[in-house]
C-alpha angles and dihedrals in degrees: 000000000000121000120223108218087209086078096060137091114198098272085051097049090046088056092050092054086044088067088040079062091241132129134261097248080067095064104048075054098057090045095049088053087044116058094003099052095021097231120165105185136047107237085072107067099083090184096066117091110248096242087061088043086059093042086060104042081064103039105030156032153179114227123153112200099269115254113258092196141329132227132210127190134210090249090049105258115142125217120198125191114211125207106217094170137239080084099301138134128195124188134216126174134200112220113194113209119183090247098036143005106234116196121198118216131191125220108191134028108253116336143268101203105077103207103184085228102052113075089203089071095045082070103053130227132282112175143340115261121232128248088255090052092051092047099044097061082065093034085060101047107040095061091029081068097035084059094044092046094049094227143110097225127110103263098188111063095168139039126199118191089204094107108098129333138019112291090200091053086057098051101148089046104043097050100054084042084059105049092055085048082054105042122108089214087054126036084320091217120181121245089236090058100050111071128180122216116211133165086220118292090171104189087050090051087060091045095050092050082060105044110030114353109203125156120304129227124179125193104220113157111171133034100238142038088251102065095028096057091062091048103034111033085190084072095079099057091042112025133205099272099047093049088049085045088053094043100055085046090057088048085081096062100028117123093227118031098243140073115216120215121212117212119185107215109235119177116249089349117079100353107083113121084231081066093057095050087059085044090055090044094048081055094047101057126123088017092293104136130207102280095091102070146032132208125220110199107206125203099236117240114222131215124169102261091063102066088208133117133228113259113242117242093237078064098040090052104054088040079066112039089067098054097046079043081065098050097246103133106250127192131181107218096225104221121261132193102003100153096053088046088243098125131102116311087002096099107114111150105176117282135194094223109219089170111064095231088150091063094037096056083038088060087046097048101093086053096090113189120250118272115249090250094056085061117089112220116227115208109047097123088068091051093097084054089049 
């Protein structure tokens, strides 16, 4: 059976020369003329004695799942559509700032998950990618745009596993995906510069911190159980307290000194100021004060199947502003890519659902979440501290 290169990290790739009866050294070449100069075949890589090059044509190979379309919007950002075959399609984009390139990678196809807010999950899941087809995704579009932007210079200086899927919930594939990320014979990212987005899969959490700490983004969302539960199923599973618990553990081995939340802004839902008061008090418990972490409020995307509406920015700026009054760092994540449905929660590919995600939000429907009015905020009595 051929191997395809693309599922290696280094360690794995140096195994794999080891049964072709080839030196280590062989492999740290092959890598470099992998993911640093972007070849995909092996006639390329000059370097490499002929009778390896031979070895290789009959046992690998280095094949990326092949674009369906891209995608470029009017500010820049760049969608791709990858065919990963059995009928389904995963996205990444590439989103160019002035100070850094990010590009967005899925993990699964489709997602099991089912956050109200996220229209991946509203299409179920159907399978884990591999580490080649994570990679790949990066492999791709960093010497696509090599190629575009006529240089010889890294372009993406930063990754972010937040396109679709849960990265937790692909754990043997995600680990080995990272260290390639992180590797100096490959694209040689920093820790600091590789996050990984997860809802709160809070064993996970633990197991990343040990075997390849990145940083660390949690999709939080609301301040209690109650609220949390309607908006991120995982919560009930792993509640609020445990995946506060977990992230305060990672931040020992993380490579920066903060967790960032991510909270998607959903009108009369989770953006009362009331909300963000919870929010401050949930951060200030067991005399931890609010340093450790910082919050990125993120304008919610709609699509019809949500049934939610986009907070306005009058709203999105007071929540805000109580929660930065109380010292906690607050961002707001300016949109990218909306006409071109490559912004936050927009990511859809096209996904064969095994899951029967459709039935089961068609049985919920008539299960409306709580005004914000009907919540009561805990916490108030703190606001004159805030």
């Amino acid at each position: 059976m051929t191997a395809n290169l693309l599922d290696y990290d280094l360690e794995g790739l140096a195994a794999f020369c080891e049964r072709l009866g080839e030196k280590r050294f062989r492999a740290t070449q092959l890598f470099r003329w992998i993911h640093q100069k972007g070849a995909s075949q092996f006639d390329e890589m000059s370097d490499l004695a002929k009778s390896l090059r031979e070895k290789l044509k009959t046992s690998a190979a280095i094949k990326a799942p092949p674009i369906l379309a891209q995608h470029i919007s009017s500010d820049g950002t760049i969608k791709w559509l990858f065919d990963v075959g059995g009928g389904d399609a995963v996205e990444a984009v590439f989103i160019p700032e002035e100070d850094r390139g990010t590009l967005c990678v899925s993990s699964q196809a489709g997602c099991a998950v089912n956050c109200r807010f996220c229209s991946t999950g509203h299409q179920g899941f159907s399978r884990n990618l591999t580490v080649g087809e994570i990679i790949s995704q990066l492999w791709f579009a960093e010497h696509f745009l090599r190629k575009h932007l006529k240089t010889s210079e890294r372009v993406i200086s930063n990754v972010v596993m937040m396109g679709m899927g849960e990265p937790l919930q692909n754990y043997t594939a995600l680990v080995p995906a990272l260290r390639v990320m992180l590797d100096d014979h490959a694209y040689g990212l920093s820790r600091r510069r590789v996050t990984v987005s997860t809802s709160g899969v809070v064993p996970m959490i633990d197991r990343l911190g040990q075997d390849c700490p990145v940083a660390l983004a949690v999709s939080l969302h609301a301040p209690n159980d109650a609220l949390r539960n309607d908006l991120v199923p995982l919560n009930r599973k792993y509640p609020i307290a445990e995946l506060m618990q977990a992230c305060r553990r990672y931040l020992a081995f993380a490579p920066r000194d903060f967790i960032t939340f991510e909270y998607c802004m959903l009108n009369e839902v989770n953006d009362a100021p009331e909300q963000a008061t919870e929010l401050v008090k949930l951060i200030r418990q067991e005399g931890a004060g609010v340093a450790w972490c910082k919050f990125n409020l993120i304008p919610f995307n709609p699509f019809p199947a949500s049934g939610l509406i986009r907070s306005s920015q009058d709203r999105v700026l007071a929540f805000a502003r109580v929660l930065s009054d109380a010292g906690i760092v607050t961002t707001i994540r300016k949109t990218r890519g909306d006409d071109i449905d490559a912004a936050c929660g927009q990511l859809a590919g096209d996904v064969k659902d095994r899951t029967d995600v459709q039935k089961r939000i068609s049985r919920q429907r008539t299960v409306m979440l709580k005004p914000v009015s009907e919540i009561t905020p805990r916490g108030r009595e703190n606001a004159s501290n805030d």
